[in-house]
N, C-alpha and C positions, 0 to 999 in steps of 0.2 A: 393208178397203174395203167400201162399201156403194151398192149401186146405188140409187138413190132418185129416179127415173125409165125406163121403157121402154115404145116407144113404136116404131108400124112397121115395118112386116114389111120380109121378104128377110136375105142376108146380115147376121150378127147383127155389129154396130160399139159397141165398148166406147169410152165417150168420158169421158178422164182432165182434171180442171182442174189448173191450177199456184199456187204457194204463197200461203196468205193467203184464196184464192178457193174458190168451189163453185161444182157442177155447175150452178145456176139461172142461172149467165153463158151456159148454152149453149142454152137454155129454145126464143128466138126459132128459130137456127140448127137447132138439132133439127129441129124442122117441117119443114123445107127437106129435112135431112136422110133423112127417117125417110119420104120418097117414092122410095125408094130401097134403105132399112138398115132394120133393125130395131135403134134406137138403143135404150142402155144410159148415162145420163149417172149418175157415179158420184163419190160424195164421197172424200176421202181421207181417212183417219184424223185425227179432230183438225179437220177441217173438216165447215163446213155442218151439214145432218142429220147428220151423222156425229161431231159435233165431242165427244162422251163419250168415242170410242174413243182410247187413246193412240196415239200416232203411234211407232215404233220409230224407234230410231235408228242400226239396221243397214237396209240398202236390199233385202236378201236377207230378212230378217222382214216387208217389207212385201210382200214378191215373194208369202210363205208364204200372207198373208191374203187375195192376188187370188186363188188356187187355185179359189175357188168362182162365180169370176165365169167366165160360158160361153164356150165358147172360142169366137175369131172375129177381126176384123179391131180392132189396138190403136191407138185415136187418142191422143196426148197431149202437151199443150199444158205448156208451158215449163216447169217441174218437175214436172206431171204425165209430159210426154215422158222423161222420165230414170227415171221409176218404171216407166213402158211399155217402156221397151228394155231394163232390166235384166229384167223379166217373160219378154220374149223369147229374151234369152240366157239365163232360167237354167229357162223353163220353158217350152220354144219350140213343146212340142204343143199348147198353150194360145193360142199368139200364129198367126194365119195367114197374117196381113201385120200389117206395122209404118207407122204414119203418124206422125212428129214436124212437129208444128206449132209455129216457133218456139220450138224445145226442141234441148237440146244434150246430148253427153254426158259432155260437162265445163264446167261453168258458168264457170266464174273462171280468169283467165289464166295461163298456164303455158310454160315454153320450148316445150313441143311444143304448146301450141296456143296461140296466141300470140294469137286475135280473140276469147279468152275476155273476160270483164267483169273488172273490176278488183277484187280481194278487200276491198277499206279500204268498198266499197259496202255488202257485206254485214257487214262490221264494225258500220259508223254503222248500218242496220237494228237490228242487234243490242243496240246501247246505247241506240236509241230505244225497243225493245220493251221496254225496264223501266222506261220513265216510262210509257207511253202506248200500247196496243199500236192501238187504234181510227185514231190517229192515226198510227201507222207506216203502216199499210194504207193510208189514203188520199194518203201520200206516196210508195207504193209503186204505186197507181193513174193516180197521174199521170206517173211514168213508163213508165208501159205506154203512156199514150198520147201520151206525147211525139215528136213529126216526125208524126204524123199531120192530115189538112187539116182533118178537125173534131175536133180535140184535144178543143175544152169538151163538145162535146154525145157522143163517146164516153165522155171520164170520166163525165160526167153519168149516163150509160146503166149502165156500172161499178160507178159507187157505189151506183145505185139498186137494184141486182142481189145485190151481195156484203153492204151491212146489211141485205137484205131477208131476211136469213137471219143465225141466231145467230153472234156474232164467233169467229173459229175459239180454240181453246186455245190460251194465250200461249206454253204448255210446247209443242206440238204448234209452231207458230211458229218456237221458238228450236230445235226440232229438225232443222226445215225447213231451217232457214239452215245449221247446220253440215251438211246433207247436200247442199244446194250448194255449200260453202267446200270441201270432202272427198273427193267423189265423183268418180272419174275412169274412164269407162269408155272411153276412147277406144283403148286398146289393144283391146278385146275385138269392136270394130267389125265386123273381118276374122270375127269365129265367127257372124255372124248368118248363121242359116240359112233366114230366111223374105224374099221380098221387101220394101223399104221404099220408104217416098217422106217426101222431107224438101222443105217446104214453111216458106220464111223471109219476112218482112217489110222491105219494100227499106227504111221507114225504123226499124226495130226498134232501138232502143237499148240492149235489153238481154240480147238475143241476137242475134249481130250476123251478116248475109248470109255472110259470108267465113268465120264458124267452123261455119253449119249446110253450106256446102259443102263443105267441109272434111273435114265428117265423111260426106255423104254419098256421096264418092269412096273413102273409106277403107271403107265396107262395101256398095260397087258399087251403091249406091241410087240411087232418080229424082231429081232436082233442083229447084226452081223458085221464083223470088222472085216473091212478089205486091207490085208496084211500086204507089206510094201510101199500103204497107200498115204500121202502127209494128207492136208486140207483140200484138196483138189483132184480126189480122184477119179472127175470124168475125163481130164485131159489122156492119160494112159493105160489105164482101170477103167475103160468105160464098158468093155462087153462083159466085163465080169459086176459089172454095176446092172445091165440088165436084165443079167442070169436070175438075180435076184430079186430086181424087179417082176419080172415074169412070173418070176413061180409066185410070191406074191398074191399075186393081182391075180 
């Protein structure tokens, strides 16, 4: 991991993007933020400024390489949040509070969690990243923003964010995806030792209200749907994403 922004003082807030994406999706809402935090917007291996680094394909390897990022309060947004709460269950002096924005701890559906996304999703991702992977992104893009009211002008804001910065590695990518198809931490929910607050998108399509409360009853966390909101709700939802952080915290 590499932090490749920080910015405002106070409690220090490490802030995770999710698959495909970099930190400079969070560039605006930082601002906001950082009246408040002393933000950390940080790339993931394989992405962004970061995108040389390989990306592991154990989720406890990547736990290894946040060790040097400060300890403090862990934000992380929809596969970012699955790299943030394994952080805190396996490295929990690290983590002081846990924030899952739109992020789950089991991506894809399962008998025991049943509001997961459907695996054949990240399948077709996976067979488009070997023609195209530029073009997977921006079909991945506009499901971020799908059921949202300004669907065109958030993708718009997306795109203009995520090629504004080098395309993530296609291996780092394909790695991604099998650590969402994979990854199930929903048993370990009960071990979190630090407060959380799970914050979901009423119209999120791709993590969906029902599996982030889901899990936030299973590891006695805060709760709260931001209504109006699809997968991306710090781009226009962002001070009402505060309010709630705040009280929080």
């Amino acid at each position: 991991m590499k932090i490749v922004t920080s910015l405002g003082q106070g409690p220090v807030l490490n802030v995770l993007h999710g698959w495909g994406m970099n930190a400079h999706l969070f560039d605006d809402w930082s601002r906001q933020l950082a009246q408040h935090f002393q933000i950390n917007l940080i790339d993931l291996p394989g992405h962004g400024l970061n995108h040389n680094q390989p990306l592991p394909a154990d989720l406890d390897d990547i736990a290894k390489l946040g060790v040097p990022i400060p300890k403090g309060i862990w934000l992380g947004w929809s596969m970012g949040g699955m790299v943030a709460l394994n952080q805190a269950l396996h490295h929990a002096d690290q983590v002081q509070a846990l924030i899952m924005l739109c992020a789950t701890p089991c991506f894809v559906s399962r008998p025991h969690w049943p509001a997961g996304t459907d695996a054949q999703v990240l399948q077709q991702f996976g067979r488009e990243l070997q023609q195209d992977v530029k073009k997977t992104i921006q079909t991945f893009l506009a499901l971020e923003v799908m059921g949202a009211k300004d669907e065109r002008q958030q993708l718009r804001e997306l795109k203009e964010k995520v090629f504004d910065r080098p395309l993530p590695d296609a291996q780092a990518l394909a790695t991604g995806l099998d650590l969402l198809a994979t990854v199930d931490l929903s048993d370990q929910l009960k071990n979190l030792q630090m407060p959380s607050l799970w914050l979901s998108g009423r119209r999120d399509r791709l993590v969906l209200p029902a599996a982030m409360e889901q899990a936030a009853a299973a590891s006695q966390g805060e709760y709260h749907m931001i209504r109006g909101a699809s997968h991306a709700p710090f781009l226009h939802q962002g001070d009402e994403l505060i309010e709630h952080i705040l009280a929080f915290i």
